[in-house]
C-alpha positions in Angstrom: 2.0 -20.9 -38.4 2.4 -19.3 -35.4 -0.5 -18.5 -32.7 -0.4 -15.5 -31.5 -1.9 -16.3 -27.8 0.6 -19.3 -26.8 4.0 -17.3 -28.6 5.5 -16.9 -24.5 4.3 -20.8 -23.9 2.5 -19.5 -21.0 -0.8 -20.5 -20.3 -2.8 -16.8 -18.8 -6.3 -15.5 -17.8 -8.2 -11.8 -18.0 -11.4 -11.2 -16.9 -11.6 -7.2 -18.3 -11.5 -6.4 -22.4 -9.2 -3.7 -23.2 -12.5 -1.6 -23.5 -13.6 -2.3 -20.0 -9.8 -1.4 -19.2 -10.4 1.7 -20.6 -13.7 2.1 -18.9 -12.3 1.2 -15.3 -9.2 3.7 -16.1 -11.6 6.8 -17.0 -14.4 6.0 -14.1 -11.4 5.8 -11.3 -9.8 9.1 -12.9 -13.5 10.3 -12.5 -13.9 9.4 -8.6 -10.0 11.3 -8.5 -11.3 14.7 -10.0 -14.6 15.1 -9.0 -15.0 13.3 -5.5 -11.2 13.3 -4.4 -9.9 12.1 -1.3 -9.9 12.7 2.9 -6.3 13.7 3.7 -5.5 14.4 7.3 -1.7 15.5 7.0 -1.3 18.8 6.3 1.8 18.9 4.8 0.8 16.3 2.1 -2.1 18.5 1.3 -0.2 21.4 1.0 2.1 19.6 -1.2 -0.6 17.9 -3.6 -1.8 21.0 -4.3 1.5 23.3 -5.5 1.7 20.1 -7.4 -1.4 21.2 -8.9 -4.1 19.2 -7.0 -7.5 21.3 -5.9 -7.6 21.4 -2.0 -10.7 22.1 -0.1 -10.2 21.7 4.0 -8.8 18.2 4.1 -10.3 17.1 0.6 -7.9 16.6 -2.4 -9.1 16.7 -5.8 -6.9 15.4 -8.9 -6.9 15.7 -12.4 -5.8 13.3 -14.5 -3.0 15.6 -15.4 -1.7 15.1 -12.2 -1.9 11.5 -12.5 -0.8 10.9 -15.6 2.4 12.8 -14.8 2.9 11.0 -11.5 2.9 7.6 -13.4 5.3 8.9 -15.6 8.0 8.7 -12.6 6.9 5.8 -10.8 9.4 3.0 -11.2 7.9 0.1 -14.1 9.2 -2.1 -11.7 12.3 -3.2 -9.8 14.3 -5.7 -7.6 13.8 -6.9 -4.3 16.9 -8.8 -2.8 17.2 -11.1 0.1 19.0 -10.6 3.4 22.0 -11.8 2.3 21.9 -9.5 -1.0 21.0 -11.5 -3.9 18.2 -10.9 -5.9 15.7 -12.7 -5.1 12.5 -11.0 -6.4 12.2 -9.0 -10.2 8.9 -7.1 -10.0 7.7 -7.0 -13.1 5.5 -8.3 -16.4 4.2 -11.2 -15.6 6.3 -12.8 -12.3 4.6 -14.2 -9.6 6.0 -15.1 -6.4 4.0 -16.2 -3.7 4.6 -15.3 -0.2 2.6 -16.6 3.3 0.1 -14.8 5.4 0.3 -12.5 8.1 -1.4 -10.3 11.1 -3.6 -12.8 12.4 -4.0 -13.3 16.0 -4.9 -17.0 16.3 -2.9 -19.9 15.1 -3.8 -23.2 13.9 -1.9 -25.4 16.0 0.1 -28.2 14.0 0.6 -30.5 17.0 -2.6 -30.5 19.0 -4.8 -29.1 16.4 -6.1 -26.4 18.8 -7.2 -22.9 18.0 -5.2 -20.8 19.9 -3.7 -17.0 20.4 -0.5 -16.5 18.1 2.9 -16.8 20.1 6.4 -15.5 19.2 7.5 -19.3 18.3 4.7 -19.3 15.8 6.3 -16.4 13.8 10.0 -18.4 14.1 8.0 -21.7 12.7 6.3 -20.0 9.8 9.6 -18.4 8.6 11.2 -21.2 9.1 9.2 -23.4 7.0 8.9 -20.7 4.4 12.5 -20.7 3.9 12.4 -24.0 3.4 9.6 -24.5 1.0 10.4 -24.3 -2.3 7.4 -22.1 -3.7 7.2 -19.7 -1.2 9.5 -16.9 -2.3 9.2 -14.2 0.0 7.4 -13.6 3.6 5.8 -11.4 5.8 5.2 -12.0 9.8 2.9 -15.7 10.1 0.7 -13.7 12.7 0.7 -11.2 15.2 2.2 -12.1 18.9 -0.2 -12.2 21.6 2.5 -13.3 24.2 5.0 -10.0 23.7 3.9 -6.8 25.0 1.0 -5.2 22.6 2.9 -1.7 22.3 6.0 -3.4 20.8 4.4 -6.7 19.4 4.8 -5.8 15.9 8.9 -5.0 16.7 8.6 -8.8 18.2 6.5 -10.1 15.2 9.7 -8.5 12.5 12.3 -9.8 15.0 10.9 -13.6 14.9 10.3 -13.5 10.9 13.9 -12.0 10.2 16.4 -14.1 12.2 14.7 -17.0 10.9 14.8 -16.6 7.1 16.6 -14.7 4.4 13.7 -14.3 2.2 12.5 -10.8 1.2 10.4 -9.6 4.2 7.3 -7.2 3.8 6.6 -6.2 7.5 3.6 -4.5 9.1 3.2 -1.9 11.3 0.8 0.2 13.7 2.3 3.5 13.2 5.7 5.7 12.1 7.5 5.1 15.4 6.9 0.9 14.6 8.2 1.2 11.3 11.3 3.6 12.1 12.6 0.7 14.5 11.5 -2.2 11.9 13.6 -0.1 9.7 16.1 0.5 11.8 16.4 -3.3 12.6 16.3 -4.5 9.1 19.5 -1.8 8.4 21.2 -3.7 11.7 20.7 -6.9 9.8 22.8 -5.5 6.7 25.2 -3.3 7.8 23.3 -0.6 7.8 21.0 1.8 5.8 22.9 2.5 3.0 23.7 -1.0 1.9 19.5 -1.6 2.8 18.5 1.2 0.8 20.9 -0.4 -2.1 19.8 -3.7 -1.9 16.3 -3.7 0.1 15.2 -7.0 1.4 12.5 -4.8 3.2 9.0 -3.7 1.8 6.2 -1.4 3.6 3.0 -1.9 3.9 0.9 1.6 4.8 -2.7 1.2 4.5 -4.9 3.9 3.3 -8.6 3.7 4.3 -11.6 2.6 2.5 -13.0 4.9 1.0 -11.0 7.4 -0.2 -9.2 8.0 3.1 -5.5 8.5 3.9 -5.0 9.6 7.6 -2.0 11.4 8.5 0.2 8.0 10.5 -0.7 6.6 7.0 1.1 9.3 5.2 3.6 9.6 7.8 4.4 5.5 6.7 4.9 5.8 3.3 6.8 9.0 3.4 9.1 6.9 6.1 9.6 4.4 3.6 9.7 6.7 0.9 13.2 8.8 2.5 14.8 4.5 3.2 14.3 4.1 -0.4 11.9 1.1 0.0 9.6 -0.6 -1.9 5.9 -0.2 -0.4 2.6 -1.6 -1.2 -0.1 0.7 0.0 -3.0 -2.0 0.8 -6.2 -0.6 1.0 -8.9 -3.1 1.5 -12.2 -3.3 -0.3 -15.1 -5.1 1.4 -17.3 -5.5 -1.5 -20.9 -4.9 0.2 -20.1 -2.5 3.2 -17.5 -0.2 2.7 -16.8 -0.7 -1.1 -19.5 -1.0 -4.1 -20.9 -4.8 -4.3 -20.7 -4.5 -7.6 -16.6 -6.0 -9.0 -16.8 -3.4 -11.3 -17.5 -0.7 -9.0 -15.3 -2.3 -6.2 -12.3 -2.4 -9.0 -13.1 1.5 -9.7 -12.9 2.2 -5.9 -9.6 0.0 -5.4 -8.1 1.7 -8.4 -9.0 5.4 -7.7 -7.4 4.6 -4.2 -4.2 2.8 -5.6 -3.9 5.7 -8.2 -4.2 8.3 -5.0 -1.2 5.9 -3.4 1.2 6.3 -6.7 0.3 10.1 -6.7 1.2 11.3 -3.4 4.5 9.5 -3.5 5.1 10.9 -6.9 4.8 13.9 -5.7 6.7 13.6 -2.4 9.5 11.9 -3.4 9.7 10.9 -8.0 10.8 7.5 -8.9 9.3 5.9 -5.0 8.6 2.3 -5.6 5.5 1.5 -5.5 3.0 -1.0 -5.9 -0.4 -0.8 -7.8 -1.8 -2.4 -5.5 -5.2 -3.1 -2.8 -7.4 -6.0 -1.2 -10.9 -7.5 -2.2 -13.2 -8.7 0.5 -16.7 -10.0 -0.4 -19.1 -8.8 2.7 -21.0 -11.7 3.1 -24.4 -10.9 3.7 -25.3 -14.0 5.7 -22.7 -14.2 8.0 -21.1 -10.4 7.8 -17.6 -12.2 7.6 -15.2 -10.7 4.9 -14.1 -13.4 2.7 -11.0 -14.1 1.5 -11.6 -17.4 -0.5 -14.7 -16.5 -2.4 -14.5 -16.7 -6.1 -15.1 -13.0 -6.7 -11.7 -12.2 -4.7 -9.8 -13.6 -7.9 -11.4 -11.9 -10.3 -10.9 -8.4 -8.8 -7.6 -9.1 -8.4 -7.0 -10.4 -11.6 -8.7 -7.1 -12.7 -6.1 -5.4 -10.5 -3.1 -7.7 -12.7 -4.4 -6.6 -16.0 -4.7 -2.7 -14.9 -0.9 -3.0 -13.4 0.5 -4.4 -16.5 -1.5 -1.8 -19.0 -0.1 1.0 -16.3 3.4 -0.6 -16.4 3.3 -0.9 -12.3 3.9 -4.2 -10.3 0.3 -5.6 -8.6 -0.4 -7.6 -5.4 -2.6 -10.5 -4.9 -4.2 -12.7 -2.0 -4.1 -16.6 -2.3 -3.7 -19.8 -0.8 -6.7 -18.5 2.1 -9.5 -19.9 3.1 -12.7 -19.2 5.4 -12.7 -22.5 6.5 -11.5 -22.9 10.1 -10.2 -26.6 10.0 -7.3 -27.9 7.3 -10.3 -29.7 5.3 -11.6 -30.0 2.0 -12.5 -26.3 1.5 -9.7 -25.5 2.7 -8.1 -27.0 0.0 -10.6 -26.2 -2.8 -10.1 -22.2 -1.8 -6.5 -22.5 -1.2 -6.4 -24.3 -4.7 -8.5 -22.0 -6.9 -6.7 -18.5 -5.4 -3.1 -20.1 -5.9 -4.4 -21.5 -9.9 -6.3 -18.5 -10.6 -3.8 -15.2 -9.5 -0.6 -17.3 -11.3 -3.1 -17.7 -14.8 -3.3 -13.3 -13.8 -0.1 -12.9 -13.4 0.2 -11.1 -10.3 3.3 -10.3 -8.7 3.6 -10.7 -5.5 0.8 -13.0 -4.1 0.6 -12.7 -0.3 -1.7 -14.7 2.3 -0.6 -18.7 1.5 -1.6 -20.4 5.0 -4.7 -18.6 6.4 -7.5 -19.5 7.4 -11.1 -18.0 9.3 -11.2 -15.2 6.8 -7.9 -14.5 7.7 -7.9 -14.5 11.6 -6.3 -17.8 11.4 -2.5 -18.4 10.4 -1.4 -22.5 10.1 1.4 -24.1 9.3 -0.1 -27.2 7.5 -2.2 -24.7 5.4 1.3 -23.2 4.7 2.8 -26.4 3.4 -0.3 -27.6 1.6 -0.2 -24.3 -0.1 3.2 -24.2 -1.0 2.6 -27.6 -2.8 -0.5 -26.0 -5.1 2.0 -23.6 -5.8 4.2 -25.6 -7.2 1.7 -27.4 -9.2 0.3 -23.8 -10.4 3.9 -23.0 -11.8 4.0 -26.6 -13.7 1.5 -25.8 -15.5 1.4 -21.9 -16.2 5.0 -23.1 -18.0 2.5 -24.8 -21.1 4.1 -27.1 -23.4 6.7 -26.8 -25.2 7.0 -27.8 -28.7 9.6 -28.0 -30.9 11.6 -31.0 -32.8 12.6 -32.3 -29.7 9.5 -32.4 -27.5 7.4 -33.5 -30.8 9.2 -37.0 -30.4 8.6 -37.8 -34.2 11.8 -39.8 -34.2 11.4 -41.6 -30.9 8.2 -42.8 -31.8 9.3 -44.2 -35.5 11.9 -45.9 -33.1 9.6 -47.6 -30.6 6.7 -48.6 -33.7 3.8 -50.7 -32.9 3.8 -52.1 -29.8 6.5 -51.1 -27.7 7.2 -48.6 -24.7 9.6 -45.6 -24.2 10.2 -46.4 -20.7 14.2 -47.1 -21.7 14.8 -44.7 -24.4 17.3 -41.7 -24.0 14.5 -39.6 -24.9 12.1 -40.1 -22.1 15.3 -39.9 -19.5 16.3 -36.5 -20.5 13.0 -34.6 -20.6 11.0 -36.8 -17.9 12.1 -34.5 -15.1 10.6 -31.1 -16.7 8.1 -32.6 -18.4 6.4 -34.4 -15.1 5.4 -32.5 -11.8 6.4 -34.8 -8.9 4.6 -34.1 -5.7 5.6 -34.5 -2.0 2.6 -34.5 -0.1 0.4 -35.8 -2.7 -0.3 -39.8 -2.6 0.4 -41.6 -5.9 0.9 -45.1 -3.9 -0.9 -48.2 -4.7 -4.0 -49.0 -2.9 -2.2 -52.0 -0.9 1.0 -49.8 0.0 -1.1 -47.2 0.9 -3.2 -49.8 3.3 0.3 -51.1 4.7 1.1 -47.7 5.9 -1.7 -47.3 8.0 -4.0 -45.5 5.3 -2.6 -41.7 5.9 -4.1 -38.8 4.9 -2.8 -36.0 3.5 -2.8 -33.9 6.8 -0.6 -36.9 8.3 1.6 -36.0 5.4 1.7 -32.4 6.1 2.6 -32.8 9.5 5.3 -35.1 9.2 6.6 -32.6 6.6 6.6 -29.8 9.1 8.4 -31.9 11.8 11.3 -33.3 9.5 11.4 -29.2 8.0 11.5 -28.0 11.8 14.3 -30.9 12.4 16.6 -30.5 9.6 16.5 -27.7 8.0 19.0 -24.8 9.3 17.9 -20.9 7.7 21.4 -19.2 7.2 21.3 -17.1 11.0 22.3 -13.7 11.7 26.0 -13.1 12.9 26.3 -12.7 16.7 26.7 -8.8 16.0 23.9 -8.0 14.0 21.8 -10.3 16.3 23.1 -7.7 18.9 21.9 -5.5 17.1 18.7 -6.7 16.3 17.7 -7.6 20.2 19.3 -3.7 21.3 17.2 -2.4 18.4 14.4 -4.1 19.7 14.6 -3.4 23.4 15.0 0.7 22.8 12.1 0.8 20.4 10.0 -1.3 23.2 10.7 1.5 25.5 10.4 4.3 23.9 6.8 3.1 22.7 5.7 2.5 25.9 6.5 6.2 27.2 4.2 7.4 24.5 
């Protein structure tokens, strides 16, 4: 007989019924049609409404009509490549991929263990230790520069992640005239927009305000990305407490009426855009006033936001690995833990943020390798057991009988390696080797794992034209920002 919850072998986790589905679905199609949203660009106004929106000034009003049909043509997923065009990412179902963490302007330094401001070499270490460990699947920039000059930093920022790695990149950016270069850069890196917008390695991240607010640079973004044929994930950010609901299920109505808003306007602009369902949870602490990315309640929206994608048929986006903590300690590890456990058992797609710490304004390196090794542990065990003749063992153990051990049979040499996770940070030494070695912890561990990464391994470089490329790219956005 076969049970009907374990038929993929996959071991999963909800937090909404299909009922409260339903509920969230009607209340954010509620907030869409009576409330609406704040939309600065004219043009996008004008367009929502031949499409059949209500307009009043700058407020847009949508029926679920509207909606409904703009779901219709959004994409039920799609591929993301690398840079040097294989597939690296299928955004869809149940695939998770997690990626590191980004924007912040203060770095954990590995060395001297110093909080300091975030420097272009920063960015070149965390891609290069992203595309060297094994969980970490796709990247955005491991900070923001605060040694480039602030106009063009986030041209910098793109320039330091992509020479560095050929994972999928998803880049930020300030405004149009950012991302125009960034895209312009990432085509120099492929021979050009055509073969990008075939085989993007590039994703966009616009950000629509909280609440119900898209200003026109916003619009201006995705439409940008929209016209390259890139995938974007429009992130707005709830803080839970201050500019969202504190209540998850009125934060996951907000989040979803503003995600739904996201789908529609690129529906409308441009049918078939790729597009994430997708948004941030921050609790607002009341103590403190921090926005938290390792509380408890962060998960459980986002796993609201994973159950909502697959019932709409649209990829999701997720936030783990982070932690408020601003030293590589034992919260650090408990929050990084419990986000990376608890958005694989959701089964969101791409799962950003693996390395950060201080709430975010923190990016480090050892939190990035640390993570990367929850990670793997996370996909061990979201793979269940399998059963069948084989893994059953019946015959084996007739063999053995009473008193004996299966540490020579054929059996246990061909399934030990898939059956057992093996880690590589992790201490599973005796008590007396581990004394002999001078008792190290697990951050000596780390660290000598980031020097022997930042030693050997070599990510597959740019050819000396497209560097060219890259750097003359760089050098006329820079100027033509600063005449602004």
């Amino acid at each position: 007989m076969e049970n009907s919850e374990r038929i993929n072998q996959s071991v999963t986790m909800r937090v909404l019924s299909e009922n409260e589905l339903d509920q969230v679905y009607e209340a954010a199609l509620k907030v869409l049609d009576r409330t609406g949203f704040k939309m600065t660009h004219a043009g996008a106004v004008a367009m929502c409404k031949k499409a059949g929106c209500r307009v009043d000034g700058d407020r847009v009003r949508v029926s679920k009509e509207v909606v409904e049909q703009c779901l219709e043509s959004a994409p039920k997923g799609f591929t993301v490549y690398d840079r040097l065009g294989n597939p690296a990412l299928d955004i869809r179902g149940r695939n998770s991929y997690y990626g590191c963490s980004t924007g912040s302007p203060h770095t954990l330094d590995y060395e001297t263990g110093d909080i300091r401001p975030t420097r272009y070499r920063d960015l070149e270490i965390g891609a290069i230790l992203s595309d060297a460990l094994p969980n970490i699947e796709w990247v955005m920039p491991f900070g923001t520069t605060q040694d480039t000059p602030g106009e063009a930093s986030f041209l910098y920022d793109f320039e330091a992640c992509v020479k560095n790695t050929t994972l999928p990149v998803m880049f930020l950016s300030e405004n149009v005239r950012d991302s125009l270069f960034i895209h312009e850069m990432a085509a120099a890196c492929v021979g050009g927009r055509q073969n990008l917008q075939e085989k993007p390695f590039l994703m966009a991240y616009p950000e629509p305000l909280t609440p119900l607010f898209y200003p026109e640079e916003v619009v201006n973004r995705a439409f940008l990305a929209a016209d390259w044929g890139l995938p974007q994930c429009p992130g707005t950010s709830q803080l839970m407490g201050a500019t969202s609901p504190v209540t998850l299920a009125g934060g996951i109505v907000l989040w979803l009426s503003e995600a739904l808003m996201s789908v529609v306007v690129l529906q409308i602009y441009k049918p078939g855009s790729r597009v994430f369902l997708s948004g941030n949870f921050g609790m607002f602490d009341m103590a403190t006033s921090v926005s938290t990315v390792g509380a408890p309640e962060v998960s459980m929206c986002l796993t609201a936001q994973a159950q909502m994608g697959r019932r709409l048929g649209l990829p999701t986006w997720g936030l783990a690995g982070a932690s408020d903590a601003m030293a590589l300690d034992g919260q650090a590890a408990g929050e990084s833990m419990f986000g990376i456990m608890a958005q694989g058992l959701a089964g969101l797609n791409l799962i950003h943020d693996v390395g950060y710490l201080g709430a975010g304004m923190i990016c480090s390196p050892e939190m990035l390798v640390m993570g990367d090794e929850f990670c793997g542990m996370t996909r061990h065990f979201l793979r269940g057991i399998k059963v069948d003749a084989d893994t059953l063992a019946t015959e084996v153990i007739d063999k053995v009988g009473p008193g004996g051990n299966f540490i020579a049979e054929p059996h246990t040499f061909k399934h030990f390696r898939r059956e057992t996770w093996f880690p590589t940070i992790m201490d599973r030494s005796y008590l007396q080797n581990w004394l002999n070695k001078g008792k190290p912890t697990i951050n000596d561990r780390i660290k000598a794992k980031i020097e022997k990464i930042l030693t050997t391994h070599k990510p597959v470089p740019l050819g000396d034209h497209e560097l060219e490329e890259l750097g003359r790219i760089r050098q006329e956005g820079e100027k033509a920002i600063k005449k602004q």
